[in-house]
mmCIF file of the N, C-alpha and C atoms, coordinates in Angstrom:
data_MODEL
# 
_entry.id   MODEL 
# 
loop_
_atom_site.group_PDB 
_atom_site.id 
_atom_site.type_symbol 
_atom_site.label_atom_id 
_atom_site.label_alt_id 
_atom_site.label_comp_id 
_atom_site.label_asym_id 
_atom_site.label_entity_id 
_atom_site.label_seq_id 
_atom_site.pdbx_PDB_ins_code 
_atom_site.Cartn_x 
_atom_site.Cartn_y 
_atom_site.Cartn_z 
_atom_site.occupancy 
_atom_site.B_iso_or_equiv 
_atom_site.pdbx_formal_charge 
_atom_site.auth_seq_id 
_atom_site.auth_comp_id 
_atom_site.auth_asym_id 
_atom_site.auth_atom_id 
_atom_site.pdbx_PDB_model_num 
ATOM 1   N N  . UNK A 1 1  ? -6.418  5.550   -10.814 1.00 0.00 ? 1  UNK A N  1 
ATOM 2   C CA . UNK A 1 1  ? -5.001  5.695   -11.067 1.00 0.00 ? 1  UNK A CA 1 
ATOM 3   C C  . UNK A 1 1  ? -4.346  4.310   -11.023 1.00 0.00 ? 1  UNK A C  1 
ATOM 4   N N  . UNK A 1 2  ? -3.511  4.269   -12.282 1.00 0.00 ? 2  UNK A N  1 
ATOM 5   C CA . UNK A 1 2  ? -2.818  2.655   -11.935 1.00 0.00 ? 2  UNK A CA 1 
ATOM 6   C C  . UNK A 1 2  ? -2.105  2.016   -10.462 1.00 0.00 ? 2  UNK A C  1 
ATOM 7   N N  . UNK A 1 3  ? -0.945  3.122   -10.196 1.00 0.00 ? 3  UNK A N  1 
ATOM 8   C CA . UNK A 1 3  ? -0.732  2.565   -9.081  1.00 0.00 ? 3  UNK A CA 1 
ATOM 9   C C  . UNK A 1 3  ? -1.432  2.285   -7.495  1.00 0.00 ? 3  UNK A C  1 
ATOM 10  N N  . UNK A 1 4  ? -2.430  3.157   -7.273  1.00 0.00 ? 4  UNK A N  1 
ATOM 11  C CA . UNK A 1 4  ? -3.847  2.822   -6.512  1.00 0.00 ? 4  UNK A CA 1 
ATOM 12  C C  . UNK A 1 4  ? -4.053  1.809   -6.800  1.00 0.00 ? 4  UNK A C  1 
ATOM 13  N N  . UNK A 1 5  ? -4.397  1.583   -8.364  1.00 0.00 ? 5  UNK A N  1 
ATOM 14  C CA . UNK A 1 5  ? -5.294  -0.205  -8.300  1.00 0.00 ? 5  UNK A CA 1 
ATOM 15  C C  . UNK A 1 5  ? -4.533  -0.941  -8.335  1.00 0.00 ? 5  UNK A C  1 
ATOM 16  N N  . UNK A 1 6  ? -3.120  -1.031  -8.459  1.00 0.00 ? 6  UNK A N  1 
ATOM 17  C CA . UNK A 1 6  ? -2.512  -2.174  -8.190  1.00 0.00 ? 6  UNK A CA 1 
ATOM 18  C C  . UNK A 1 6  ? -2.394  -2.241  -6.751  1.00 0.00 ? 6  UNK A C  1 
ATOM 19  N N  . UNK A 1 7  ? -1.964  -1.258  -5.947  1.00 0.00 ? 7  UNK A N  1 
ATOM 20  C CA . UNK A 1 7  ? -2.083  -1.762  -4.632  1.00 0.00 ? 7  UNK A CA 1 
ATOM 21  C C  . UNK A 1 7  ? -3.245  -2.143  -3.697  1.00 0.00 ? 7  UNK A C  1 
ATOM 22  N N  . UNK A 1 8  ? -4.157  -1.799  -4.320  1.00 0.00 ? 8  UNK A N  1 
ATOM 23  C CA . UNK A 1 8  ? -5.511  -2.386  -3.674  1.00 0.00 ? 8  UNK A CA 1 
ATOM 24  C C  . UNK A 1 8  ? -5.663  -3.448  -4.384  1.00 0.00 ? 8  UNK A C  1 
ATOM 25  N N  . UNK A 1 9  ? -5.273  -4.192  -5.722  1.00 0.00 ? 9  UNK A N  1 
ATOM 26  C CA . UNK A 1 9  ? -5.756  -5.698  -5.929  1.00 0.00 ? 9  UNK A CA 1 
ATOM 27  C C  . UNK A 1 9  ? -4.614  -6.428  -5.028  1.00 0.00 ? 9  UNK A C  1 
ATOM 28  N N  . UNK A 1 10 ? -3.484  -5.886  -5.014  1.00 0.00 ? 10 UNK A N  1 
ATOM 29  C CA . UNK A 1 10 ? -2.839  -6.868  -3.517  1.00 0.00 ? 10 UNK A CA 1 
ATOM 30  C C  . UNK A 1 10 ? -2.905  -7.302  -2.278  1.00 0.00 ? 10 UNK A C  1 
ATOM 31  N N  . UNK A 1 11 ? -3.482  -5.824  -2.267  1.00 0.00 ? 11 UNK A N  1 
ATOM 32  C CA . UNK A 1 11 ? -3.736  -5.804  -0.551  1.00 0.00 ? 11 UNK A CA 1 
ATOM 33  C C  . UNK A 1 11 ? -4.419  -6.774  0.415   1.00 0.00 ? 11 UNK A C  1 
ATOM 34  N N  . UNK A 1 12 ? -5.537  -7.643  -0.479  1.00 0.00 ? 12 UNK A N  1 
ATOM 35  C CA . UNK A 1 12 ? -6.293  -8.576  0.482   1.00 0.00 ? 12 UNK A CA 1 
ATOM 36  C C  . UNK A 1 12 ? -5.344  -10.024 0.331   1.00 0.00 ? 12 UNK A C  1 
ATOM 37  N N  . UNK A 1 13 ? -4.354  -10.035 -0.626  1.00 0.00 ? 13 UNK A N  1 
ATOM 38  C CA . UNK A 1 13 ? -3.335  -11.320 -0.381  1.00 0.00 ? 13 UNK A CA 1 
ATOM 39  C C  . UNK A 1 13 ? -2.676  -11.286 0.082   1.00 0.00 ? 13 UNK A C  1 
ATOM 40  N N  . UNK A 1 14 ? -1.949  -9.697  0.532   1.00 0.00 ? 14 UNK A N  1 
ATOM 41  C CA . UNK A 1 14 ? -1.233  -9.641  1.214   1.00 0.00 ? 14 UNK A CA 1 
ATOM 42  C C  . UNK A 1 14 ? -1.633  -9.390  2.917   1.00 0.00 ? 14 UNK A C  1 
ATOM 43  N N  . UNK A 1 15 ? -2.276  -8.582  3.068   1.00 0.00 ? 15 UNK A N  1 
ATOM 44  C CA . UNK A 1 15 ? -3.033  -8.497  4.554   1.00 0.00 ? 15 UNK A CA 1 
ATOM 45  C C  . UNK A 1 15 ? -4.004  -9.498  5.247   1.00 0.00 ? 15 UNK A C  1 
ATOM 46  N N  . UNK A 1 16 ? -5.052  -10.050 4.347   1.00 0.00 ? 16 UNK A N  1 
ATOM 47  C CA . UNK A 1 16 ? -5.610  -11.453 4.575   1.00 0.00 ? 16 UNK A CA 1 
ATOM 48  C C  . UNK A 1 16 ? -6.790  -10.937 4.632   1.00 0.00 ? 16 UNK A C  1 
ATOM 49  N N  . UNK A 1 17 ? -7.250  -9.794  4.340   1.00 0.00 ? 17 UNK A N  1 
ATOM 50  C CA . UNK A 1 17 ? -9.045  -9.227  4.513   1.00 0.00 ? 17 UNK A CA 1 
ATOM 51  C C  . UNK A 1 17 ? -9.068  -8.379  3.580   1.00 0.00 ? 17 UNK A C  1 
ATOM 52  N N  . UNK A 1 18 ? -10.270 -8.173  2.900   1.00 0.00 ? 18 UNK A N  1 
ATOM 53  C CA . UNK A 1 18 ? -10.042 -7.250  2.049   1.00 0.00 ? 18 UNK A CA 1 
ATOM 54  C C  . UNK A 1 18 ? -10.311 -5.723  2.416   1.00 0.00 ? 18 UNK A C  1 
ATOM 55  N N  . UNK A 1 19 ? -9.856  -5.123  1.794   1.00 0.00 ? 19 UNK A N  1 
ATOM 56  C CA . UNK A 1 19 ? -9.791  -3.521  2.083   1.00 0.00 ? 19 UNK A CA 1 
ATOM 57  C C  . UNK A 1 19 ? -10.672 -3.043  2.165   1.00 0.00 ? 19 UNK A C  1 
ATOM 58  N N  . UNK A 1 20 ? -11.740 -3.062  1.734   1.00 0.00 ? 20 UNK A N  1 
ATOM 59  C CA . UNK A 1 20 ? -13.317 -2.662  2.365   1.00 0.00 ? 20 UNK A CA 1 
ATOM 60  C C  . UNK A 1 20 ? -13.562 -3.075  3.925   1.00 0.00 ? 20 UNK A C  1 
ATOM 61  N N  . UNK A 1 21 ? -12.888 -4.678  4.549   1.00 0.00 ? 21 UNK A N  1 
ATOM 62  C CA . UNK A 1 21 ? -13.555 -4.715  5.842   1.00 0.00 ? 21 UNK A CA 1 
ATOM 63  C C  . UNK A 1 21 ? -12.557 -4.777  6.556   1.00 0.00 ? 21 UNK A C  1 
ATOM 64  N N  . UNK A 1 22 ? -10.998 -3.745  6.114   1.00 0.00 ? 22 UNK A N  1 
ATOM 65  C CA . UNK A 1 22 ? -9.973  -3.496  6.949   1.00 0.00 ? 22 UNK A CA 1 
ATOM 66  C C  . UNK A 1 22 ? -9.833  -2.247  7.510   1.00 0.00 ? 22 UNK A C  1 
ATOM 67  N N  . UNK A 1 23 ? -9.165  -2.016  8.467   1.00 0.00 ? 23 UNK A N  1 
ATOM 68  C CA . UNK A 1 23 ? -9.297  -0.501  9.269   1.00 0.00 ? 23 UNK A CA 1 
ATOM 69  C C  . UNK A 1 23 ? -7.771  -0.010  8.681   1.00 0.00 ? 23 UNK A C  1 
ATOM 70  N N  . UNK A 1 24 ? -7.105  -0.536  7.712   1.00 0.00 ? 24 UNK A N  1 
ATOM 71  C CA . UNK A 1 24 ? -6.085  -0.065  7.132   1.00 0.00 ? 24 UNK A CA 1 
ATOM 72  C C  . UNK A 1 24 ? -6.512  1.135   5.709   1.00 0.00 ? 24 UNK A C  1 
ATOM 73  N N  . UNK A 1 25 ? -5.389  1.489   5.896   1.00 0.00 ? 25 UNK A N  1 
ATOM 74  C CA . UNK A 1 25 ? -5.543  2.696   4.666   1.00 0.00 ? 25 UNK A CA 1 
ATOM 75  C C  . UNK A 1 25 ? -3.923  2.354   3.671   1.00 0.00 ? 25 UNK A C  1 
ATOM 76  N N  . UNK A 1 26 ? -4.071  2.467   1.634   1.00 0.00 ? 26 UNK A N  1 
ATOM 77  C CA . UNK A 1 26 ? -3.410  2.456   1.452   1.00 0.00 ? 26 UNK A CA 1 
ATOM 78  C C  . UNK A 1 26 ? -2.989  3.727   0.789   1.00 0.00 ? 26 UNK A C  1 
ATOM 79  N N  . UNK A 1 27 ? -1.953  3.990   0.417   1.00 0.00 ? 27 UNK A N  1 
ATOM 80  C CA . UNK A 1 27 ? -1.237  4.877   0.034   1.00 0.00 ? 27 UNK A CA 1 
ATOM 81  C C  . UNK A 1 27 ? 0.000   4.382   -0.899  1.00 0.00 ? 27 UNK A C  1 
ATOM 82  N N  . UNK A 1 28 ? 0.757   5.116   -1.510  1.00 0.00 ? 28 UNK A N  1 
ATOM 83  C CA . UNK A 1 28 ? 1.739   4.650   -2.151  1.00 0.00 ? 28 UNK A CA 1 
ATOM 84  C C  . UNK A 1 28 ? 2.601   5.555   -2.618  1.00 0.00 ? 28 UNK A C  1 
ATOM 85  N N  . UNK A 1 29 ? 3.812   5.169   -3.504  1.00 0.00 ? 29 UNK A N  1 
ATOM 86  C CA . UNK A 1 29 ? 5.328   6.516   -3.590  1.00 0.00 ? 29 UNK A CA 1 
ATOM 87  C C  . UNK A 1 29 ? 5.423   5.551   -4.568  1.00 0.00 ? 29 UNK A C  1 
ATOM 88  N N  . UNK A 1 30 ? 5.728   6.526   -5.573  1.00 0.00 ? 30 UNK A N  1 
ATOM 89  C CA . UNK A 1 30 ? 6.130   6.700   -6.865  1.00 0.00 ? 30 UNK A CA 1 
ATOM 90  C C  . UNK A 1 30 ? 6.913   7.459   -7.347  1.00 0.00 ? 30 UNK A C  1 
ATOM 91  N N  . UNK A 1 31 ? 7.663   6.650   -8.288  1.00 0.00 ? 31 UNK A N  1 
ATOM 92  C CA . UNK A 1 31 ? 9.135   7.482   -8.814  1.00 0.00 ? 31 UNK A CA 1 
ATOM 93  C C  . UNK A 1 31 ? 8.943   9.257   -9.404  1.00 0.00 ? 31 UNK A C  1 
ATOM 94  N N  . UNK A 1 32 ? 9.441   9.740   -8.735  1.00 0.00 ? 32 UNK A N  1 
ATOM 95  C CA . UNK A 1 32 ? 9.397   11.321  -8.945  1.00 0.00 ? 32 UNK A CA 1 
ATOM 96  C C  . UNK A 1 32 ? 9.808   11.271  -11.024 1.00 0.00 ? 32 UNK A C  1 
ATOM 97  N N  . UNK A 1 33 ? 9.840   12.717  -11.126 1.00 0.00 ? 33 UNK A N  1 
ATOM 98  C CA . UNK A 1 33 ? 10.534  12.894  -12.426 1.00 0.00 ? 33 UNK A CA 1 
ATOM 99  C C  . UNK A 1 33 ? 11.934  12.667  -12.797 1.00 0.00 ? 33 UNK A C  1 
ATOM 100 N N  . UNK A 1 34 ? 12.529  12.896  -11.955 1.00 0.00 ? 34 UNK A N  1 
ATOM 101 C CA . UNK A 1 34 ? 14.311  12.696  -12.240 1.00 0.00 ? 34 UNK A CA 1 
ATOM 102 C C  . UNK A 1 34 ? 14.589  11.263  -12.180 1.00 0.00 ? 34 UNK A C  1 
ATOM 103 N N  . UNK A 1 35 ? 13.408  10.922  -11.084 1.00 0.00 ? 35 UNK A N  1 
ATOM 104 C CA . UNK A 1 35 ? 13.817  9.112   -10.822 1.00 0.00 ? 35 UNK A CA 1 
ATOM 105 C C  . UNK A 1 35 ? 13.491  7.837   -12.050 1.00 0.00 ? 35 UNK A C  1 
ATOM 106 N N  . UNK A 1 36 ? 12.220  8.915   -12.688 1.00 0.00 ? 36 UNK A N  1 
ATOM 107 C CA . UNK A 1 36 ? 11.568  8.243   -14.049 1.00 0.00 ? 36 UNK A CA 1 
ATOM 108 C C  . UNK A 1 36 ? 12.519  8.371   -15.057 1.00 0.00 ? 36 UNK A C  1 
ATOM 109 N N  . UNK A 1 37 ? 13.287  9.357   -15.180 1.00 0.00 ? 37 UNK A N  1 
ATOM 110 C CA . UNK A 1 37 ? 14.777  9.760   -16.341 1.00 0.00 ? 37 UNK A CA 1 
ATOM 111 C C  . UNK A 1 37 ? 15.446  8.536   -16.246 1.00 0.00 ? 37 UNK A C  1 
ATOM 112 N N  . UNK A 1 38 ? 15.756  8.181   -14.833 1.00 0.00 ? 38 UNK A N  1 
ATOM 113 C CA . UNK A 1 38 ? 16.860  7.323   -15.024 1.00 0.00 ? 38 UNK A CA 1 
ATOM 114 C C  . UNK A 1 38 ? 16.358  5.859   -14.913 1.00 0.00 ? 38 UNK A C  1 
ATOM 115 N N  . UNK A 1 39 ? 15.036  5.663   -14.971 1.00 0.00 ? 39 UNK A N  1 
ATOM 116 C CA . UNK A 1 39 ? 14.704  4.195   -15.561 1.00 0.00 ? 39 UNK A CA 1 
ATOM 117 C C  . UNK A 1 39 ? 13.916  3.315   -14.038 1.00 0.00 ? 39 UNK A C  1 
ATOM 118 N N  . UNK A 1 40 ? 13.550  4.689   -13.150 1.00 0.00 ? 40 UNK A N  1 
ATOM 119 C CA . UNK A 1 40 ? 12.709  3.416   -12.382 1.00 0.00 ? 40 UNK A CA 1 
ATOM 120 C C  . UNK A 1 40 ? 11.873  3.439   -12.205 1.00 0.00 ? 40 UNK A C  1 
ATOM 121 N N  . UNK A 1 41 ? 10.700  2.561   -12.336 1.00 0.00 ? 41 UNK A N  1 
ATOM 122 C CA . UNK A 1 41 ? 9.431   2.535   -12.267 1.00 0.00 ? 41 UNK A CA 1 
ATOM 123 C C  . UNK A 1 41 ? 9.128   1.731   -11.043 1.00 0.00 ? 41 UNK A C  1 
ATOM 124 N N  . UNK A 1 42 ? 9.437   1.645   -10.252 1.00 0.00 ? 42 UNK A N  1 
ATOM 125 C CA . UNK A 1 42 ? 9.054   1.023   -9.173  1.00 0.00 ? 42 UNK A CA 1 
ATOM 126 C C  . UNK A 1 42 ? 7.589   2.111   -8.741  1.00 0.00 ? 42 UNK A C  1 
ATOM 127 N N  . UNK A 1 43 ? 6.408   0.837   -7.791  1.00 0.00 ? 43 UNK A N  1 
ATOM 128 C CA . UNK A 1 43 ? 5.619   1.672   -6.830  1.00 0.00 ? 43 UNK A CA 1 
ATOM 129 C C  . UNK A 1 43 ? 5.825   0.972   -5.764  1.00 0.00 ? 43 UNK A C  1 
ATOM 130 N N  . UNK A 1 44 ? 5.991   1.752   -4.667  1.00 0.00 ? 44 UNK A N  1 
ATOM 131 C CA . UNK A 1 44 ? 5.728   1.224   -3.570  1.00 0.00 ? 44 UNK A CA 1 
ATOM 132 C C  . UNK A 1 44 ? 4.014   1.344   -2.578  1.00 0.00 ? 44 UNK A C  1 
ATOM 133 N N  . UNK A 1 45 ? 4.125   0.231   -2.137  1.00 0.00 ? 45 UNK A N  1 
ATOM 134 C CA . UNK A 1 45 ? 2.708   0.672   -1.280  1.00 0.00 ? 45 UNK A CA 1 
ATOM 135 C C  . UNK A 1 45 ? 2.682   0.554   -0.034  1.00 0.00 ? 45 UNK A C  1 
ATOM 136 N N  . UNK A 1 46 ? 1.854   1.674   0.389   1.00 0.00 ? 46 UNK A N  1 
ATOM 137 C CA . UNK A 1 46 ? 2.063   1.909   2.362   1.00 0.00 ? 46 UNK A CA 1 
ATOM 138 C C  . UNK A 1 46 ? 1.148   1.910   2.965   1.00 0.00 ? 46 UNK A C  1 
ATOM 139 N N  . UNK A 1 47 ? 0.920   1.309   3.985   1.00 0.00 ? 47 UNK A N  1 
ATOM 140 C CA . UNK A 1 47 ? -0.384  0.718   4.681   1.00 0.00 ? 47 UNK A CA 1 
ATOM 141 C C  . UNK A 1 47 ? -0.093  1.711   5.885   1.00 0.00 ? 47 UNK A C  1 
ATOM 142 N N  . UNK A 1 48 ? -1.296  2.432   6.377   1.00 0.00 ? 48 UNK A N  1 
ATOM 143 C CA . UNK A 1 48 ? -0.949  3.045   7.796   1.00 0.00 ? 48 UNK A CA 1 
ATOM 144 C C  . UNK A 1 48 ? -2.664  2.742   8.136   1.00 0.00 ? 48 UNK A C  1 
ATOM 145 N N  . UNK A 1 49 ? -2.989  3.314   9.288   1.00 0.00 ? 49 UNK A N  1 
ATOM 146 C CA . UNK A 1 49 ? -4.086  2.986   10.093  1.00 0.00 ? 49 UNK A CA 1 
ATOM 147 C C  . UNK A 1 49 ? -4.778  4.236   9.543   1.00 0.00 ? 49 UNK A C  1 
ATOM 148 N N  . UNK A 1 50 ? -6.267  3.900   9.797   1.00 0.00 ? 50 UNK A N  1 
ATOM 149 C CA . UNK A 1 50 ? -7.217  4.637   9.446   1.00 0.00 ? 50 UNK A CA 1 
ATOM 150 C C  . UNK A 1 50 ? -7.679  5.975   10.454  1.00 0.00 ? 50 UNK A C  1 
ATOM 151 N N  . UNK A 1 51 ? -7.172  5.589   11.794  1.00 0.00 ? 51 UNK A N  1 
ATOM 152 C CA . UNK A 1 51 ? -7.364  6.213   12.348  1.00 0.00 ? 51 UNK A CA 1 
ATOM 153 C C  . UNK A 1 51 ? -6.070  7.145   13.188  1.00 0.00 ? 51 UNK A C  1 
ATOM 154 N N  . UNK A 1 52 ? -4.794  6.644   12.401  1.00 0.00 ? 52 UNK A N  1 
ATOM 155 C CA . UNK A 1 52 ? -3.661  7.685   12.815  1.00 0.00 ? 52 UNK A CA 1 
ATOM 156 C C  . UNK A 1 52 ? -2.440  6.754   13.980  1.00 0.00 ? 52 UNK A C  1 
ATOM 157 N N  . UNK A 1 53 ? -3.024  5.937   14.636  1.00 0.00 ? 53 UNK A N  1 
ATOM 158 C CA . UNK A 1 53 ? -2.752  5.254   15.316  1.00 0.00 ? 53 UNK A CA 1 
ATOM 159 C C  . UNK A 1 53 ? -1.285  4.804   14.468  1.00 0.00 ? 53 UNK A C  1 
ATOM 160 N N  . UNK A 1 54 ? 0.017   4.609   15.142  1.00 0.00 ? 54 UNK A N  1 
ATOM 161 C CA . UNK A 1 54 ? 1.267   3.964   14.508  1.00 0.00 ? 54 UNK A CA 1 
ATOM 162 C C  . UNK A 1 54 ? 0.799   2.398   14.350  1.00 0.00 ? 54 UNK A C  1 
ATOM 163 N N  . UNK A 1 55 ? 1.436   2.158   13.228  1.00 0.00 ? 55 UNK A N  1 
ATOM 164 C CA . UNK A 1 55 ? 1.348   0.134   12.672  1.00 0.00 ? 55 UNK A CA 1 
ATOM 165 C C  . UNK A 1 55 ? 2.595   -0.031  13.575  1.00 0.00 ? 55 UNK A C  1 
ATOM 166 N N  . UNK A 1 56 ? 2.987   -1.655  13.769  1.00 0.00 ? 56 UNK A N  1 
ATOM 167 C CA . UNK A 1 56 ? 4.062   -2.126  14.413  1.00 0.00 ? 56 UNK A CA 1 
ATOM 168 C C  . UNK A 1 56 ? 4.383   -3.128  13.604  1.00 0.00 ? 56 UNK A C  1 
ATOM 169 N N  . UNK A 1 57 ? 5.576   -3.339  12.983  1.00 0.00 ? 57 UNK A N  1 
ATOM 170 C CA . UNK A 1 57 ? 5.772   -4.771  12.513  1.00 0.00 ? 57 UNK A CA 1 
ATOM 171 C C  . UNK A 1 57 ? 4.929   -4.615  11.276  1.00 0.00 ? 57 UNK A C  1 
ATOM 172 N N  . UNK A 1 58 ? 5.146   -5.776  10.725  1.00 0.00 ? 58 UNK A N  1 
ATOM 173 C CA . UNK A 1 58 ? 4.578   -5.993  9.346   1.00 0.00 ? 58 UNK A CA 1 
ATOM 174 C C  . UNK A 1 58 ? 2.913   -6.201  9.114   1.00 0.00 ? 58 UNK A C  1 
ATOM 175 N N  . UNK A 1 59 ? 2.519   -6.114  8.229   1.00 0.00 ? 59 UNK A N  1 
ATOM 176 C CA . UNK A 1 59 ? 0.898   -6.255  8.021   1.00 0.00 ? 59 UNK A CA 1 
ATOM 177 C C  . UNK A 1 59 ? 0.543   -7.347  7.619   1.00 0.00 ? 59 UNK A C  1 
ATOM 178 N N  . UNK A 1 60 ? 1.600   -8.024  6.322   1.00 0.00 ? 60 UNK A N  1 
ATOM 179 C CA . UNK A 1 60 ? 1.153   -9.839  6.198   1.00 0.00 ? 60 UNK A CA 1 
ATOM 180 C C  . UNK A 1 60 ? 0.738   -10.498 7.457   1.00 0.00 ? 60 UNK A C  1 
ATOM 181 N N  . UNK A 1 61 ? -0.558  -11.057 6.730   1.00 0.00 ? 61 UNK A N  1 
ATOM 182 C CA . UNK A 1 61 ? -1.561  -11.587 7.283   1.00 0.00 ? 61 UNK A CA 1 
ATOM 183 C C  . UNK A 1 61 ? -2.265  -11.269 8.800   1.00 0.00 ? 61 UNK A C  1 
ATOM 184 N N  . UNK A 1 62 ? -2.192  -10.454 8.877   1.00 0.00 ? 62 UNK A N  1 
ATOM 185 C CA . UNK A 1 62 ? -2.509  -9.659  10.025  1.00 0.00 ? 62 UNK A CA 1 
ATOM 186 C C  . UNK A 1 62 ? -3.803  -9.881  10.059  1.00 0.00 ? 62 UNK A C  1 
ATOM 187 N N  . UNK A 1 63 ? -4.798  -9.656  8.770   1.00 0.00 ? 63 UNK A N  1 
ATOM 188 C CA . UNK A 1 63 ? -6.210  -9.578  9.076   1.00 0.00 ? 63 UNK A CA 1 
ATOM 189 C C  . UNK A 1 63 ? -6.916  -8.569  9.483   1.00 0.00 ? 63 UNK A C  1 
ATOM 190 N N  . UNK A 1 64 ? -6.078  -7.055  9.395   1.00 0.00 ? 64 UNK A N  1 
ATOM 191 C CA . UNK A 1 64 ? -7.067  -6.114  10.010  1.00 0.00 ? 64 UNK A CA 1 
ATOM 192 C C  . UNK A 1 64 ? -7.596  -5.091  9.269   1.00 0.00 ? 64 UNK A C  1 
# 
């Protein structure tokens, strides 16, 4: 899916490891149907832990 692979080719510039040897998980939100009507294509992408555990603070360069 496009927006999957765009957020996984970011993810290791933005986090500092790549996603194979990170304990992060990504995910992402995308413009619904009504939101696509009115012209936005934004994706966003969301990093949470692999194991459920809450993130704190930001993930740049974190390394994990």
């Amino acid at each position: 899916m496009f927006a999957q692979e765009g957020c996984l080719k970011r993810f290791e510039r933005f986090v500092g490891i790549s996603y194979e040897r990170s304990q992060l998980e990504v995910t992402y939100l995308s413009p619904t149907a009504v939101s696509w009507q009115d012209g936005d294509r934004r994706v966003q992408c969301v990093l949470h832990s692999g194991d459920g555990e809450p993130l704190t603070g930001s993930m740049r360069g974190r390394g994990e």
